[in-house]
C-alpha atoms as an extended CHARMM CRD file, in Angstrom:
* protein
*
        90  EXT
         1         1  UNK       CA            -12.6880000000        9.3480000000        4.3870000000  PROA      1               0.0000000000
         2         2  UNK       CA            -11.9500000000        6.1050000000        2.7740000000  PROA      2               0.0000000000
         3         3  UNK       CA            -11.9330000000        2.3900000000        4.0870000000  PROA      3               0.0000000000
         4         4  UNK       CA             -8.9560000000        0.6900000000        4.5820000000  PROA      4               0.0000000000
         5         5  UNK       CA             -9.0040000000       -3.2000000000        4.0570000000  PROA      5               0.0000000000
         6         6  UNK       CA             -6.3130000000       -5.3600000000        5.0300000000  PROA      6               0.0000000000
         7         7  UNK       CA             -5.8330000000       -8.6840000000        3.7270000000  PROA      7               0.0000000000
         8         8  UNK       CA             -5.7770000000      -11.4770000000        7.2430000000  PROA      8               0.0000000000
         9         9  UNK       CA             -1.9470000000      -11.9490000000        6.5180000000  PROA      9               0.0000000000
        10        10  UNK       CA             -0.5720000000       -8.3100000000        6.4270000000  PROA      10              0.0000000000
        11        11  UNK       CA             -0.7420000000       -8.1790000000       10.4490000000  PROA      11              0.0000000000
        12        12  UNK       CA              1.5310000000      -11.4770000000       10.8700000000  PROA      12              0.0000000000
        13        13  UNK       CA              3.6860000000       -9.9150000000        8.2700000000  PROA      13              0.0000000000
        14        14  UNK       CA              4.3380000000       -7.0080000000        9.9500000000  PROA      14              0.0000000000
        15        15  UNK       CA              5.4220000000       -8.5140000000       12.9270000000  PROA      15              0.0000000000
        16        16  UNK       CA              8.1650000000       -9.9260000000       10.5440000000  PROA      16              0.0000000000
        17        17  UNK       CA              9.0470000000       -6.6260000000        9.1190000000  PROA      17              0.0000000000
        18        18  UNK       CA             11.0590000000       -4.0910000000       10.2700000000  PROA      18              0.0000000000
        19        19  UNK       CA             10.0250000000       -1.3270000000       12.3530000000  PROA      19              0.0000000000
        20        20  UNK       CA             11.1810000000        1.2970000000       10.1300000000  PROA      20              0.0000000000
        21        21  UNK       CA              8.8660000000       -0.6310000000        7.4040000000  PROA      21              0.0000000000
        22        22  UNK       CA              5.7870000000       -0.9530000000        9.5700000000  PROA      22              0.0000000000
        23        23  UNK       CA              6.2920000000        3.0490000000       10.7950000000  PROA      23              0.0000000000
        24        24  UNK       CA              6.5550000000        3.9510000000        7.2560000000  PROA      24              0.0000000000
        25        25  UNK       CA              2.8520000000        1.2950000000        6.5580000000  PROA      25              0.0000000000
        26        26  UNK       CA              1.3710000000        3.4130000000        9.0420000000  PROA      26              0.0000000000
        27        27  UNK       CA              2.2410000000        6.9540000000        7.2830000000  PROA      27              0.0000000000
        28        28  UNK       CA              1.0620000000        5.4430000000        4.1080000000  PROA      28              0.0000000000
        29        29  UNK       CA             -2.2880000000        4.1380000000        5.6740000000  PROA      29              0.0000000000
        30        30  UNK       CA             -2.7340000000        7.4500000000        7.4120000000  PROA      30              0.0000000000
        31        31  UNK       CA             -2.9050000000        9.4100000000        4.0060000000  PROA      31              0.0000000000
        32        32  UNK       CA             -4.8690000000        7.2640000000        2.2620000000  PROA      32              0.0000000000
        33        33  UNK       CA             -7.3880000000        6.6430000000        5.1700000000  PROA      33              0.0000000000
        34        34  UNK       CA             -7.5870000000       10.9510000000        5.0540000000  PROA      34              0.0000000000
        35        35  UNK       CA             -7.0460000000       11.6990000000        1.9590000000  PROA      35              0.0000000000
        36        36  UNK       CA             -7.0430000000        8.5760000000       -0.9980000000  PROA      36              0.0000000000
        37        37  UNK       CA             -4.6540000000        7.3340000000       -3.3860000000  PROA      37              0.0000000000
        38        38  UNK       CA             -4.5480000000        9.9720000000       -5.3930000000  PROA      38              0.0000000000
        39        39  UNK       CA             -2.6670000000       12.0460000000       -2.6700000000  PROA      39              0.0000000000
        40        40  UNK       CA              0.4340000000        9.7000000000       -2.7570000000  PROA      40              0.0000000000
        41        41  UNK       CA              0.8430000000       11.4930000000       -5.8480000000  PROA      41              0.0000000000
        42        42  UNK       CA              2.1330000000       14.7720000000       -4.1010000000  PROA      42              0.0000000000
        43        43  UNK       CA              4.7780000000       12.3370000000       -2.3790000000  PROA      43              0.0000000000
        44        44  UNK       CA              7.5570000000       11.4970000000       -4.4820000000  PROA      44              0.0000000000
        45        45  UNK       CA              8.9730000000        9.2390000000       -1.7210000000  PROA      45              0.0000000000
        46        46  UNK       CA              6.0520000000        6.5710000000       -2.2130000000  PROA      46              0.0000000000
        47        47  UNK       CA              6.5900000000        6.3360000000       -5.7410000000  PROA      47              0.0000000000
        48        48  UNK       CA              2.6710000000        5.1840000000       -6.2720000000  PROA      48              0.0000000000
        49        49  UNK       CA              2.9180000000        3.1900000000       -9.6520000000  PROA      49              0.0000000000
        50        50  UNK       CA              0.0580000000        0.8710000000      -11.5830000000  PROA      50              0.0000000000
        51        51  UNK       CA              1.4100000000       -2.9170000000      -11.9430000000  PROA      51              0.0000000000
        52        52  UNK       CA              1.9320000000       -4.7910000000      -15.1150000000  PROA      52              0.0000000000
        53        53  UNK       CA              0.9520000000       -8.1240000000      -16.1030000000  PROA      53              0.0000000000
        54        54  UNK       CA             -0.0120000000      -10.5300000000      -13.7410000000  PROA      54              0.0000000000
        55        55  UNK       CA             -0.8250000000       -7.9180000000      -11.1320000000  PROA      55              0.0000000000
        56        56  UNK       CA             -2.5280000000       -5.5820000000      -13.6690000000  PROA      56              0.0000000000
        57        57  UNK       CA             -5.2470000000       -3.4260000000      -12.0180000000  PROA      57              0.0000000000
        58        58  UNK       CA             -2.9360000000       -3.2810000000       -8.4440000000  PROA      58              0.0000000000
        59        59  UNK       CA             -0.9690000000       -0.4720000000       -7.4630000000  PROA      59              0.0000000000
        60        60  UNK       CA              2.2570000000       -0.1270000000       -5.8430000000  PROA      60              0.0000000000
        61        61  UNK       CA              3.7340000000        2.4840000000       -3.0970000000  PROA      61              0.0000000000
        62        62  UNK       CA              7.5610000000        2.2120000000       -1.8100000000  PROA      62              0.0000000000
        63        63  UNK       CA              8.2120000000        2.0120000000        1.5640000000  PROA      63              0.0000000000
        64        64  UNK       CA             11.2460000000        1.6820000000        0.9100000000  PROA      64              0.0000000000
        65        65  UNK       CA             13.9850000000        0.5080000000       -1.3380000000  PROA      65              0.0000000000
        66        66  UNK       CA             13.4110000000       -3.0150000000       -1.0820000000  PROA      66              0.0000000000
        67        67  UNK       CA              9.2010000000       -2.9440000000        0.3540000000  PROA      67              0.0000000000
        68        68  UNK       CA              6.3480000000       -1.7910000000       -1.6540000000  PROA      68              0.0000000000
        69        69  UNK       CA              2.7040000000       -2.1120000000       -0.3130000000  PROA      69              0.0000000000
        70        70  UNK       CA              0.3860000000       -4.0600000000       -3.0170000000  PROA      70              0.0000000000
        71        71  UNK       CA             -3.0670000000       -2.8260000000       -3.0770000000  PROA      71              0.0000000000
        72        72  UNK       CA             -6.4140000000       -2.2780000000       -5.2800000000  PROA      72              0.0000000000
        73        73  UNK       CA             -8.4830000000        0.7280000000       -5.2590000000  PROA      73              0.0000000000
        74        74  UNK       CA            -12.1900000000        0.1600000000       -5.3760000000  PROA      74              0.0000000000
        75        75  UNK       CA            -14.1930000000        2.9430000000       -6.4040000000  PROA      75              0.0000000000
        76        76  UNK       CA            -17.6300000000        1.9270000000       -6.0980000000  PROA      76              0.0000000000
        77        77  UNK       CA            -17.1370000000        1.3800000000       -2.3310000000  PROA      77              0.0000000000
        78        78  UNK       CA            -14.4310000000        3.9220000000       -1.4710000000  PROA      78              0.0000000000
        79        79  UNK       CA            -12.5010000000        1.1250000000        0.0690000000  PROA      79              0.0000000000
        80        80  UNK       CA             -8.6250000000        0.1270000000       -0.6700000000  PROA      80              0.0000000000
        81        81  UNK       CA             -7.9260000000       -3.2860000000       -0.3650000000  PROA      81              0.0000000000
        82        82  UNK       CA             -4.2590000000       -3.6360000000        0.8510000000  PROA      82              0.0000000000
        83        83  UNK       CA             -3.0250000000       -7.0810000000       -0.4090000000  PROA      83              0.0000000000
        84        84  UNK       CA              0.9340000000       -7.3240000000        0.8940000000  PROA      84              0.0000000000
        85        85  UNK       CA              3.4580000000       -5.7570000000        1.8100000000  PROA      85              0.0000000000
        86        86  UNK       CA              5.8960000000       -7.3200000000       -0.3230000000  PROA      86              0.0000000000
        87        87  UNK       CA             10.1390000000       -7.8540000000       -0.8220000000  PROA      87              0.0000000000
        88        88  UNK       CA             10.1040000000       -6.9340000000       -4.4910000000  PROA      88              0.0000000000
        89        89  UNK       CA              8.6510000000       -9.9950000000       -5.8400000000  PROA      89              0.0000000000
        90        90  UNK       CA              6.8340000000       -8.8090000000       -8.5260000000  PROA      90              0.0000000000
């Protein structure tokens, strides 16, 4: 199983999002809490992606057409750090 770490904000975000959004957070946080990263991979829906520039070393999952979850993977702790759930402004 792997750990799940949420940066403070992404609760007070969530309450801004919409439900669909935060059902769809859940899903995402369900598979990688059972399963890692790597399965998002057998989803085509999620769309999992490594960032560019600025964010290089991040990853990216859709949750929808407009929201993508922003996180880091890090291996020597089995932990992924989720750092927003962002509007496309990256």
């Amino acid at each position: 199983m792997w750990h799940i770490k949420e940066h403070r904000d992404i609760a007070k975000q969530c309450l801004k999002l919409p439900l669909t959004i935060v059902k769809k957070y859940e899903l995402w946080k369900n598979i990688v809490f059972r399963h890692g990263p790597e399965k998002l991979k057998e989803f085509p829906g999620f769309h999992d992606e490594k960032l560019k520039g600025e964010r290089k070393g991040q990853r990216s999952s859709r949750l929808s057409d407009q929201y993508r979850v922003i996180y880091k993977v890090e291996r020597d702790v089995v932990t992924v750090l989720v750092m927003e759930i962002t509007s496309r402004k990256y």
